[in-house]
N, C-alpha and C positions, 0 to 999 in steps of 0.2 A: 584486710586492706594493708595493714604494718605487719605481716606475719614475717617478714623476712629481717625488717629490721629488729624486731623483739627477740629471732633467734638467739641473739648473745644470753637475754635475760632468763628465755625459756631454757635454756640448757641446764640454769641451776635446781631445776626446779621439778622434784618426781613425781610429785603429786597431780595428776589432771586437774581434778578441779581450781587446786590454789594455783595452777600454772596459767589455768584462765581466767583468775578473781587480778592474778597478779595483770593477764593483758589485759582487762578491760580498763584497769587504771592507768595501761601505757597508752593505752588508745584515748582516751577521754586527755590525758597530760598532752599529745602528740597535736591533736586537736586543736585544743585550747593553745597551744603555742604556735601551729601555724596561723591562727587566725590574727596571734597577736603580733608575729614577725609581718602579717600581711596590713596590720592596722599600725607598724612601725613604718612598710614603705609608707602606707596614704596618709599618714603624718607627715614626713616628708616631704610627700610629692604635692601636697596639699599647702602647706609653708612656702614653697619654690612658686606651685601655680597663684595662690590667691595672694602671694607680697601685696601686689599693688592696690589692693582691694580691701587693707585690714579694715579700712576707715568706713565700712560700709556695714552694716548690721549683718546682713546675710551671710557672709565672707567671716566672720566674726563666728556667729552660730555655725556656722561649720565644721571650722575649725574646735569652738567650744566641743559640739558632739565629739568629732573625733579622736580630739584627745582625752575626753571622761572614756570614750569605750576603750582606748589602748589601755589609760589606768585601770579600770574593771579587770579587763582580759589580763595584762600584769601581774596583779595581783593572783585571780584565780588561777595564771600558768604555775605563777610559785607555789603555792599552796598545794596543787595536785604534783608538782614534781617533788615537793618534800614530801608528801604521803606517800609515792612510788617509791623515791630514794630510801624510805624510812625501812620501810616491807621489803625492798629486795636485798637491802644492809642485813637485816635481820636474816634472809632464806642465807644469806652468803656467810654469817657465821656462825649459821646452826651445825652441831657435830650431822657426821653421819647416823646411819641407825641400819637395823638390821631389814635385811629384802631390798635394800637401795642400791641402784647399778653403782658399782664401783666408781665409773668413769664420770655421774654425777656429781659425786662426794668430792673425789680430787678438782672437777673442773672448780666447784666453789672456794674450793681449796686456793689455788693458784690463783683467782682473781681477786679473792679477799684480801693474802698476802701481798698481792702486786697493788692494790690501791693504801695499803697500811705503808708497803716499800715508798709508794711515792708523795705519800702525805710526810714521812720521815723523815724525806731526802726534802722537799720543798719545804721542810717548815716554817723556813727562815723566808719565804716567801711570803705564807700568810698570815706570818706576826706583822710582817711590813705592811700586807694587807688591812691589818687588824688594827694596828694604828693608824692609817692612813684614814681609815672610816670611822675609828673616835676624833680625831681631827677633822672632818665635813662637819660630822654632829655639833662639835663644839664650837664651828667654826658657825651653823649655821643659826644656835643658838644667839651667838655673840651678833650675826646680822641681825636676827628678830629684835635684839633688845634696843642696838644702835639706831636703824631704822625702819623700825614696826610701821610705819605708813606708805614706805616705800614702793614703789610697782617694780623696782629695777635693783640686782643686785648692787650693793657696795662692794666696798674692798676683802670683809669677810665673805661675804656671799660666791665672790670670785676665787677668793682663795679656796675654797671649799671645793666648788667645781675641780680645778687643779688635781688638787689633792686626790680628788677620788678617783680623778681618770687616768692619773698618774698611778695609783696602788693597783687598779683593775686592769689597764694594761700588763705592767708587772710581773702578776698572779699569771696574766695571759701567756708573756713572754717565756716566763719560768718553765710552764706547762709545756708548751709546744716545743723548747729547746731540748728537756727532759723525754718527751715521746716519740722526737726527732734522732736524739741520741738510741734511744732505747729501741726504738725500728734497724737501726743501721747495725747494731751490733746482733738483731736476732733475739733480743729476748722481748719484745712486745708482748702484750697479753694473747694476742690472738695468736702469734706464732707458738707461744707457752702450750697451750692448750689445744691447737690444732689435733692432735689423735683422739683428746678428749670427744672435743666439738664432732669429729667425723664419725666415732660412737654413738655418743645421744642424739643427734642427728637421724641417723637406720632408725634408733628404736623408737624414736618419737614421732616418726614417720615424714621426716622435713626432709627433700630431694635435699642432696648433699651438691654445691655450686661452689666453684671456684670462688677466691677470697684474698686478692692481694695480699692483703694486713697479715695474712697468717703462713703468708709466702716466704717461706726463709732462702729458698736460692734468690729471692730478690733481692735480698740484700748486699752490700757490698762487700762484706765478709766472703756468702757462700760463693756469690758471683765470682770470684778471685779464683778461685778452689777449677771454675773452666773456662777463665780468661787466660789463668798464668799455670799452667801445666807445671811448668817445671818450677819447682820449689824455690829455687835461690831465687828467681825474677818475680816469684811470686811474695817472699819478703820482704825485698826492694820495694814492691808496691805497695805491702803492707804497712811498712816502715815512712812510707813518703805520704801515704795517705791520712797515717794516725797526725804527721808534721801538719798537714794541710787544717786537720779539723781541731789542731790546737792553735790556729789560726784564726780559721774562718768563726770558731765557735764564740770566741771571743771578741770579734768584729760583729755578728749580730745582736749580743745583748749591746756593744759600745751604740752602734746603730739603730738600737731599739730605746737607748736613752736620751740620743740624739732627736732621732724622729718624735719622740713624745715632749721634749721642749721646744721643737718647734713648733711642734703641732699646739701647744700650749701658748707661744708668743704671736701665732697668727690670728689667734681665737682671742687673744687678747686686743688687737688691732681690730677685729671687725674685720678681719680678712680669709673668712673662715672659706672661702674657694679653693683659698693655697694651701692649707692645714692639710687636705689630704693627700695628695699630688706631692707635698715636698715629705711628705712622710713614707709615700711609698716610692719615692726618689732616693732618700735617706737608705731604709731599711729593705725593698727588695732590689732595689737597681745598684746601690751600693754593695750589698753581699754577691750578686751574681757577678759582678766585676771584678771582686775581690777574687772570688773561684776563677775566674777563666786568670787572672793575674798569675795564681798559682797554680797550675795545673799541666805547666811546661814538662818537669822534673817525670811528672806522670805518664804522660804522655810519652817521652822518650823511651820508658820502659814497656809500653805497652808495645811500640813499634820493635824493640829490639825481640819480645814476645811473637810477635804477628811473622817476623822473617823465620822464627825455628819454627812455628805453624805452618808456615809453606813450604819449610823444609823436608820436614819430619812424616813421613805416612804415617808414625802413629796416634800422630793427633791430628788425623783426618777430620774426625767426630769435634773437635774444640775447636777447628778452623771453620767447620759448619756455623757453631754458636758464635763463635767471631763474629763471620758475615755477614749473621743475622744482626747481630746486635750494633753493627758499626753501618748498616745502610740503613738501621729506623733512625740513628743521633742523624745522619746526613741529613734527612727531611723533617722526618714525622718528630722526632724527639727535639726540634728545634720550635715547635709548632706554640707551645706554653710559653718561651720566649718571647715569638711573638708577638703573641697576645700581649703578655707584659708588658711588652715597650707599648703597644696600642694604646691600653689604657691607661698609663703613666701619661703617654702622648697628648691623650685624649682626656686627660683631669687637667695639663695643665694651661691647654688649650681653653677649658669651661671656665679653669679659674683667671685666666686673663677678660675674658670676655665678659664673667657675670664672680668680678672677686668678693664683693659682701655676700651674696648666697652659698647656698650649696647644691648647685648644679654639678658640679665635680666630684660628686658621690657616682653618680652617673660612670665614671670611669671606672667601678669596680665590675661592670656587666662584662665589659671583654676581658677582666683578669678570671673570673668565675668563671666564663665562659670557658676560657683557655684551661683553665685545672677538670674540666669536666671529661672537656676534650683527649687530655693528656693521659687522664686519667684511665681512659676508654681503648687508647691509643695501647699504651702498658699492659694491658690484659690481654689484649690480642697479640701484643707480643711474646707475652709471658706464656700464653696457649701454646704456641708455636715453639719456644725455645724446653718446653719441659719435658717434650718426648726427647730429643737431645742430651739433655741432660741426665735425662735416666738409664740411657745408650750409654753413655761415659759412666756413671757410675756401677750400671752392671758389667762394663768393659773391666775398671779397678777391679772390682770383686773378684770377677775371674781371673784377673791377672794376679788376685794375694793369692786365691787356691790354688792356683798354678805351682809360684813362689813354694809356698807351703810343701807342697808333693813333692817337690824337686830338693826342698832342705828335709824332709824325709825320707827321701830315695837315698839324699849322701851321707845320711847321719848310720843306714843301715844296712848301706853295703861299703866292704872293705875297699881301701883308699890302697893306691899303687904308688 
């Protein structure tokens, strides 16, 4: 039932049997955590539906059960994702040994250094982390002793909350700007490893399926390579685009510091409708603004690109990939935007109308929706632009051989 999403896990792993000791703990973890993201909504949805009703016994035990079974289910998700975590940490920095496919050894290889690269690079992350959560502790400490009879946080108690949601965002932010970056330039784990993965794959017997993550002309690097043919307009772009993301990059951690104090000053109001709406106001509606702001410089260069395309027959083939890619932004690549504003629209809409709840959680169903979409969208694009792409690169090829022949022809016959 998860044989596809364990692919990454089963890669590391040569042994059959421990490759299926290792899935039956991803399955039992996979499990245990859906149930407990599903006992996350009806906690929710269960708070929103029975408000009016706490004062009634039944409405009360409901609530009671549902949230003893989310703590249950909590608890045993972590415990079986640390026992998974534990066992696949371990398969990832066992040496190789002798009769193990090559292509094994290295893929473990490559993921174990890529997650040590990024604990290295983050650590300053989760020391902030680290203190932020001796800070709850201490902080909840100090509520229990000031007031142990209490049904309702105090000032520590409050402070505490803050504090944690403020380090765990963060750690969140860190990660994702880190995976963001590290997708754009091409060296993500899954593109690292992609000839690895399409190896163990054959001999493990798992149909080998298309895989964004591990798509390196998706990115905006290789993309460049047959947007801008011709090299000087091709570093203009490069040049304008590295200005843009020592821009933008620094506008979403300002806007993810942003967003987390307000999201903190609403919650502290009892206004917890607005909390999420001005945070994805703040943080996605703010940085998508910020890009189209910036993206004039770019833009010019593209069009100066797009008139030698329709010049030139020899970038017939890169006029193709053009066309393609400039009529899915016209529609379909606008379609995730959409959404966006929908459900920014639509949280802040929930939160005027019901501001002490959280019905305006509710606004993240058309952002999700929209990334599923887009998501789906990009693949079928990506299908379509990659035979093109390999046109043009077997067109290069020939055209160095070519090159090649003809500096050997002159280098060995006599010059007039």
């Amino acid at each position: 039932m998860f044989e596809k999403m364990f692919a990454k896990y089963a890669r590391a792993v040569s042994d059959e049997r421990e490759r299926e000791w290792l899935y039956k703990k991803y399955r039992a973890k996979t499990v245990v955590s859906i149930v407990f993201y599903v006992l996350c909504a009806a906690v929710i949805a269960g708070a929103l539906a029975l408000e009016p009703y706490f004062e009634q016994d039944w409405a009360l035990a409901v609530m009671t059960v549902l949230i003893f079974a989310w703590i249950g289910f909590a608890v045993a998700a972590l415990c079986l994702w640390i026992s998974f975590k534990r066992m696949y940490n371990t398969i990832l920095n066992r040496p190789s040994y002798a009769g193990e496919m090559p292509e094994v050894a290295s893929y473990r290889q490559k993921v174990s250094a890529d997650k040590k690269s990024a604990f290295r690079k983050l650590w300053w992350a989760w020391l902030l982390f680290g203190l932020c959560a001796v800070v709850f502790i201490v902080c909840i400490v100090l509520e229990t002793i000031q007031n142990p009879d209490s049904e309702e946080f105090g000032v520590w108690g409050t402070a505490a909350f803050w504090v944690l949601l403020a380090g765990a965002l963060m750690l969140f932010f860190a990660y994702f700007i880190n995976a963001l970056l590290k997708q754009q330039k091409g060296k993500a784990i899954e593109q690292q490893t992609a000839p690895e993965a399409a190896a163990i794959d054959r001999a493990q017997g798992r149909k080998s399926t298309y895989d964004i993550r591990s798509d390196r002309n998706a990115q905006t690097d290789k993309m460049y390579t047959y947007l801008f043919p011709n090299e000087t307009l091709r570093e203009r772009a490069n040049a304008e685009r590295i200005r843009r993301t020592k821009i933008i990059t620094p506008a979403i951690i300002i806007f993810g510091i942003m967003s987390i104090a307000a999201l903190a000053l609403f919650l502290y109001f009892g206004l917890i409708g607005y909390s999420l709406p001005v945070m994805f106001t703040l943080l996605l509606g703010g940085t998508m603004l910020l890009s189209v702001c910036t993206v004039g410089k770019l833009k010019a260069i593209e069009s100066e690109q797009k008139r030698e395309l329709e010049s030139n027959p020899e970038y017939a083939k890169n006029l193709e990939w053009y066309r393609l890619y400039d009529g899915f932004f016209k529609f379909k690549g606008k379609l995730f935007y959409l959404f966006l504003v929908a459900g920014i629209a639509a949280g802040w809409a929930l939160a005027i109308l019901f501001p002490a709840s959280g019905w305006s959680l509710l606004s993240l169903v058309p952002i999700m929706a929209g990334a599923l979409i887009n998501n789906r969208l990009v693949k079928d694009l990506r299908r379509k632009a990659i035979p093109i792409e390999k046109e043009i690169d077997a067109e290069k090829v020939r055209q160095g051989e070519a090159d090649e022949n003809a500096d050997t022809r002159d280098d060995g016959a006599p010059r007039m």
